[in-house]
C-alpha positions as CSV (number, residue, x, y, z in Angstrom):
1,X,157.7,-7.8,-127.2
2,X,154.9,-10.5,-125.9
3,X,157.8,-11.7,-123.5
4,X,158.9,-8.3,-122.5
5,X,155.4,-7.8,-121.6
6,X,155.0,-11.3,-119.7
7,X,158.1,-10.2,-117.3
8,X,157.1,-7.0,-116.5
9,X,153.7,-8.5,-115.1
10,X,155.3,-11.3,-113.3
11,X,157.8,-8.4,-111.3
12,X,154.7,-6.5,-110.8
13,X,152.8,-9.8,-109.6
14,X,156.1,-10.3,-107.7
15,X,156.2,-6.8,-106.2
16,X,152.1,-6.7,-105.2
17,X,153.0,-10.1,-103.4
18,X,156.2,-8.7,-101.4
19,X,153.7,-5.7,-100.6
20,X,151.4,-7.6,-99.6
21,X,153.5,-9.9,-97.2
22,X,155.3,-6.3,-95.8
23,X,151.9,-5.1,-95.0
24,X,150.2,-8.3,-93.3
25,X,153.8,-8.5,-91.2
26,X,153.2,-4.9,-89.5
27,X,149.7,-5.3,-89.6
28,X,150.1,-8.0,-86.9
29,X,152.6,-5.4,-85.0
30,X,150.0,-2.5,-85.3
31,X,147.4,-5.1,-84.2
32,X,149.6,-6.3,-80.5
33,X,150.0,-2.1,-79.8
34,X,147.0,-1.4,-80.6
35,X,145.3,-4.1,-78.3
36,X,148.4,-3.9,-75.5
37,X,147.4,0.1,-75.2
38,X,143.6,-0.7,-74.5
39,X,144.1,-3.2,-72.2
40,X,147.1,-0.7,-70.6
41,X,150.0,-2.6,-71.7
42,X,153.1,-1.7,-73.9
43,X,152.9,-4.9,-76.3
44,X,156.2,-6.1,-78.3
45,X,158.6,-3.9,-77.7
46,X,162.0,-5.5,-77.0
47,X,162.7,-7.0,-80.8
48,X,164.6,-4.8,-82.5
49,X,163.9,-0.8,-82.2
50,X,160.1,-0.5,-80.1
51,X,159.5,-4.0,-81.5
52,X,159.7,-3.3,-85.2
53,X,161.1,-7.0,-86.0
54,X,158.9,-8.8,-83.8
55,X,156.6,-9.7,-87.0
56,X,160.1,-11.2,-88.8
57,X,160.9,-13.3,-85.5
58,X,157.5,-14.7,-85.5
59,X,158.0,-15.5,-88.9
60,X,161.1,-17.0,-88.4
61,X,159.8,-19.1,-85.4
62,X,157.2,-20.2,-87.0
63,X,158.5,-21.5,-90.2
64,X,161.3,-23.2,-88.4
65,X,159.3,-25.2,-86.2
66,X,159.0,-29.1,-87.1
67,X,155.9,-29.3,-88.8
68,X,153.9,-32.6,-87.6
69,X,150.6,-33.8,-88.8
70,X,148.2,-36.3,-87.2
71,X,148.8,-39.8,-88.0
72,X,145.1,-41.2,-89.5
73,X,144.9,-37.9,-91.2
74,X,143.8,-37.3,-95.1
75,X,147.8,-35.9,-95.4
76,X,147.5,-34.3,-98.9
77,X,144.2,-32.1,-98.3
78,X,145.9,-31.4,-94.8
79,X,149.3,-30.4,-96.2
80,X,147.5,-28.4,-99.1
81,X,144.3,-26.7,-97.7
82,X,146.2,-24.0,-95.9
83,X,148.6,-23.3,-99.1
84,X,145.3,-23.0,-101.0
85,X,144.3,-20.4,-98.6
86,X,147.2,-18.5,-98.9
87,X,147.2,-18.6,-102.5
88,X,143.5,-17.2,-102.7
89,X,144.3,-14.3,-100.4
90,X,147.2,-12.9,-102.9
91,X,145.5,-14.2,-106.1
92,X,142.6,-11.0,-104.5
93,X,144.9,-8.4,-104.9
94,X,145.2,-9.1,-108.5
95,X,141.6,-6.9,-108.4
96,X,143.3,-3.8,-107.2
97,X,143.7,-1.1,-110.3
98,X,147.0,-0.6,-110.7
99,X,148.7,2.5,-112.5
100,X,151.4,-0.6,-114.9
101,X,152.6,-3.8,-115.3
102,X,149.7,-5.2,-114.3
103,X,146.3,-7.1,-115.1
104,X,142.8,-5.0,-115.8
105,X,139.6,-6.6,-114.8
106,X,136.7,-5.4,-116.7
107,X,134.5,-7.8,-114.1
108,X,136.5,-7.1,-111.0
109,X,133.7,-7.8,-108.3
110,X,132.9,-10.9,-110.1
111,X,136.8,-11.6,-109.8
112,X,136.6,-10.8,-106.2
113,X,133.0,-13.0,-105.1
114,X,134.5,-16.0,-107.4
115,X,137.6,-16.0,-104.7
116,X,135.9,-15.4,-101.6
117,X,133.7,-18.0,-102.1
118,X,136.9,-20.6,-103.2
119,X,137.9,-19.2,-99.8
120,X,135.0,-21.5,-97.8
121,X,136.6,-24.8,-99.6
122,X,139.8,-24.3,-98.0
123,X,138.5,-24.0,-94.7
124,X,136.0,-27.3,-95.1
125,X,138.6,-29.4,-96.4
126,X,141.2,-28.0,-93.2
127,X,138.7,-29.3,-91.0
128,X,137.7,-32.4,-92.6
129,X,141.5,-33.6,-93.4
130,X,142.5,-33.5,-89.7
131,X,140.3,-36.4,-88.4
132,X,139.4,-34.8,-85.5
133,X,136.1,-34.1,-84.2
134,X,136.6,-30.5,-82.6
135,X,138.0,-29.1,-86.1
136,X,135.5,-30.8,-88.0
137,X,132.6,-29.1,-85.8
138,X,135.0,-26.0,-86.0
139,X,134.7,-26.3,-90.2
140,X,131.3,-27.0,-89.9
141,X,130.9,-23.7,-88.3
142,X,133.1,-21.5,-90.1
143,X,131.1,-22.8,-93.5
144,X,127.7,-22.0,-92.3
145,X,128.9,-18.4,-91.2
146,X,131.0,-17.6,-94.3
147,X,128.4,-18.8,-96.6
148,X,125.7,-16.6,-94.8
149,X,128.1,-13.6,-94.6
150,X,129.1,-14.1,-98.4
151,X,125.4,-13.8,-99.8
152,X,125.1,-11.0,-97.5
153,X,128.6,-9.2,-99.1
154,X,127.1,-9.7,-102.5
155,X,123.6,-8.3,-101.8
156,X,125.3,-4.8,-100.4
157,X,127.3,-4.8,-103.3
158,X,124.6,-5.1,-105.6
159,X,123.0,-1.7,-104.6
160,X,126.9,0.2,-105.3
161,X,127.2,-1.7,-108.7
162,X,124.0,-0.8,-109.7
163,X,124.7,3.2,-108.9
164,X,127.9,2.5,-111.0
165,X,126.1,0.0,-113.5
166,X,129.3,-1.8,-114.0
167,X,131.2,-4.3,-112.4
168,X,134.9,-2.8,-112.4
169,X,136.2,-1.4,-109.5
170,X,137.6,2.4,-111.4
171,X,133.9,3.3,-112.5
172,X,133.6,3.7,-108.2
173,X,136.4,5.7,-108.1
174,X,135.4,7.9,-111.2
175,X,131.6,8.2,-109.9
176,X,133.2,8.8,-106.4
177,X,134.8,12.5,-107.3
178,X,131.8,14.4,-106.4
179,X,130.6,12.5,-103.2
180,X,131.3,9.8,-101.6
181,X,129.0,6.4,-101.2
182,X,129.4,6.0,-97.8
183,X,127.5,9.4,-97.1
184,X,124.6,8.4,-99.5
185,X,124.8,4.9,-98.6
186,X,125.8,4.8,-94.7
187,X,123.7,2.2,-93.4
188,X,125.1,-0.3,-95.9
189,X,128.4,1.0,-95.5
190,X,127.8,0.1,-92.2
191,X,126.5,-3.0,-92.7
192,X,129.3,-4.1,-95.1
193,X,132.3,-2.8,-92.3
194,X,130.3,-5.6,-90.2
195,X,129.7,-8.1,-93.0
196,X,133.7,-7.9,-93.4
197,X,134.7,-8.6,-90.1
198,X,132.9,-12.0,-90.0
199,X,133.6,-12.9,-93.7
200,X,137.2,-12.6,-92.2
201,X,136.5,-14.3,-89.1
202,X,137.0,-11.4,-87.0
203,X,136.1,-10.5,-83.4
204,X,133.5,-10.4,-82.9
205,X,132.4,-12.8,-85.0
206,X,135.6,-14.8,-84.7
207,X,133.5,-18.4,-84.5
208,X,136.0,-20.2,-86.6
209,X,139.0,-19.4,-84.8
210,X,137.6,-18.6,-80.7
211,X,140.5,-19.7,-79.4
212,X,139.5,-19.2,-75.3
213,X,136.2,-21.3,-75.7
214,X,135.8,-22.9,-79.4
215,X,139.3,-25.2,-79.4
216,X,140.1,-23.2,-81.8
217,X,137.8,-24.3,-84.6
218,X,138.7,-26.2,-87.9
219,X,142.9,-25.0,-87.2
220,X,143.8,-26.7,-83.7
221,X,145.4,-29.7,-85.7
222,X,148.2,-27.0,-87.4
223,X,151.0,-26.1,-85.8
224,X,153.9,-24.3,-87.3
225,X,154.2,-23.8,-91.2
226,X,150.7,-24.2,-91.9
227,X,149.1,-22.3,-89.0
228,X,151.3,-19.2,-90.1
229,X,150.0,-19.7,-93.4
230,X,146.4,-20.1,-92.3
231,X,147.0,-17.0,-90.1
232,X,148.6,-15.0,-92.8
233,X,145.7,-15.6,-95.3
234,X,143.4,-14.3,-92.7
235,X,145.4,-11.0,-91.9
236,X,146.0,-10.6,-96.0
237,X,142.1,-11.1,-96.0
238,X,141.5,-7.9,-93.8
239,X,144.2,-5.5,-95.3
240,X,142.1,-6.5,-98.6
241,X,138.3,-6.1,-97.2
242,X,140.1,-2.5,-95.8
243,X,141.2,-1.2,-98.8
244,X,138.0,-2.6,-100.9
245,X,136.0,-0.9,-98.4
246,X,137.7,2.3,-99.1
247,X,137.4,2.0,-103.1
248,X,133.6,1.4,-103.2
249,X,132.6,3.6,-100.2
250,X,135.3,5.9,-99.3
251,X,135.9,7.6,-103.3
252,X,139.0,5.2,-104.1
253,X,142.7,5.8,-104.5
254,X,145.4,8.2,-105.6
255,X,148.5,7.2,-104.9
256,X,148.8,9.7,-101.9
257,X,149.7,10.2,-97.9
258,X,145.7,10.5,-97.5
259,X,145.1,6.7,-99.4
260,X,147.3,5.7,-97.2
261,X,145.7,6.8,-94.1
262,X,142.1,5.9,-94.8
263,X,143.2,2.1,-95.6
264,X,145.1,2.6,-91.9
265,X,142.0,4.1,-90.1
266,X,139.6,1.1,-91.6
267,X,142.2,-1.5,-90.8
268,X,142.6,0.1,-86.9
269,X,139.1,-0.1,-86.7
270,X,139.4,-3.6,-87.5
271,X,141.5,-3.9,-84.1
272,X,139.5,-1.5,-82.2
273,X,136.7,-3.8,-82.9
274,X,138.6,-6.5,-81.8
275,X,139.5,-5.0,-78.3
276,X,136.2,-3.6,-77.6
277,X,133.5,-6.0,-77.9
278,X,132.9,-9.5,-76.7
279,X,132.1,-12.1,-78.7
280,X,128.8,-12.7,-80.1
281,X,126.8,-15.9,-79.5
282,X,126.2,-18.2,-82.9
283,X,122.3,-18.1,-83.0
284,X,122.6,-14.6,-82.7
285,X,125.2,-14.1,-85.4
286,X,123.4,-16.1,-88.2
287,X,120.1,-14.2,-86.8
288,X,121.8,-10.9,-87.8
289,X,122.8,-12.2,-91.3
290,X,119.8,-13.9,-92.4
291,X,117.3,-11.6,-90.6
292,X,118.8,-8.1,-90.2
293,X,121.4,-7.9,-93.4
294,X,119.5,-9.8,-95.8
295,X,116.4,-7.4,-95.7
296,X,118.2,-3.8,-95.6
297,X,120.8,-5.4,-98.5
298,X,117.0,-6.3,-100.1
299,X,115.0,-2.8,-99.0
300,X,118.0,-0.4,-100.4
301,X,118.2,-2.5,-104.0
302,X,114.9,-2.0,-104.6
303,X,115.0,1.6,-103.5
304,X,117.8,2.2,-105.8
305,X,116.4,0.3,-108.8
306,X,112.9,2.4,-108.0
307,X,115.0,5.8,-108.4
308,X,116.7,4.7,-111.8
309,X,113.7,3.3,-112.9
310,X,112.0,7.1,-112.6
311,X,114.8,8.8,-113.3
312,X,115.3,7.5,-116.6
């Protein structure tokens, strides 16, 4: 029986992961519409029907190019950092509920801050291991903004687990039937959309990966295999902080056509974001965390522990 039971989680581990992959693939697709429209182009449209294989030949491309590393580099954390990465972004989706055959956390946002902060390793040691100086400033910079952008993710969070006072990820969905959080808690909603995109190194707080200006951060030594892997972790990353932000703010899942399209409206305004604004200078960016995000996060906890405190 204990066997039986092993193999039905590893083809639902199995399945997630094939999801998952599916997902990121025409996430990208949705992404080069979406920004070819605003900037009054047609984007991929010529592989397959209206470009729907594009994502497949990229893949393809990709993983078939020769993949060369620099010669005085540290070649194991090279080679590995970027598998890591990948890893980390599907070993995340092990937080989702599911309905079978899979695991339950009873700590889930623990799960899920314990990841995302194994998430800045990856991206120190990618820098570090190429020997070169533009990716090590690059890592440097992507630490100091993820680590900034973390504290501020856990801080937000603290208010909605404290409404919940537990740290699984179906008490928000249960305490979610009469009213959503986001209408009692928009300011922080908002403030965790934002937190999102530059945990995920999104525009416009893309500082890890700029490629016009930045060399491209702690990346420019990958080419091939391990960029696509880098690249895939990120866009796994986003479909994630989508669909978390629609369990703890948006009154969580049923496995229904409306899910569906709230996880697609967060993840288009992911894109929208990203074809709409410039990028934001650095001082600015760790100005907003430290000294903007930190002291709402801060205010509203208090607030909330206040109101328990006199209602019970």
């Amino acid at each position: 029986m204990m066997l039986m039971d092993l193999l039905m989680i590893f083809l639902g581990v199995l399945i997630m992961i094939l999801g998952v992959l599916i997902g990121v693939a025409f996430l990208t697709l949705l992404e080069r519409k979406v920004l070819g429209y605003i900037q009054i182009r047609k984007g991929p449209n010529k592989v397959g029907y209206l470009g729907i294989l594009q994502p497949f030949s990229d893949a393809i491309k990709l993983f078939t190019k020769e993949y060369i590393y620099p010669s005085f580099s540290n070649y194991m954390s090279y080679y590995f950092s970027p598998v890591v990465s990948f890893i980390l972004s599907l070993m995340i989706w092990m937080l989702i509920p599911y309905y079978f055959n899979m695991i339950s956390f009873n700590l889930g946002i623990l799960f899920f801050l314990c990841i995302t902060s194994m998430g800045v390793y990856t991206v120190m040691v990618a820098g570090w291991s190429s020997n070169s100086n533009y990716s090590l400033l690059g890592g440097l910079r992507s630490v100091a903004q993820t680590i900034s952008y973390e504290v501020s993710l856990a801080l937000i969070l603290m208010s909605s687990i404290l409404l919940v006072m537990s740290f699984n990820i179906l008490s928000f969905m249960i305490y979610q039937k009469m009213i959503w959080f986001i209408i009692i808690m928009f300011p922080l909603s908002m403030c965790w959309f934002s937190s999102s995109l530059a945990e995920t190194n999104r525009t416009p707080y893309d500082f890890s990966e700029g490629e016009s200006e930045l060399v491209s951060g702690f990346n420019i030594e990958y080419g091939g295999g391990g960029f696509a892997l880098i690249f895939l972790a990120e866009y796994s990353s986003i479909l994630f902080m989508s669909l978390l932000f629609i369990l703890i703010y948006m009154g969580g899942y049923k496995l229904s056509l409306i899910f569906y399209l709230k996880v697609s409206l967060v993840s288009f305004l992911f894109i929208w974001v990203r074809g709409t604004l410039p990028r934001y200078r650095y001082d600015k960016l760790m100005y907003l965390a430290w000294k903007i995000y930190l002291p709402i996060s801060l205010n509203y906890l208090f607030f909330y522990l206040g109101l328990m405190v006199m209602l019970y």
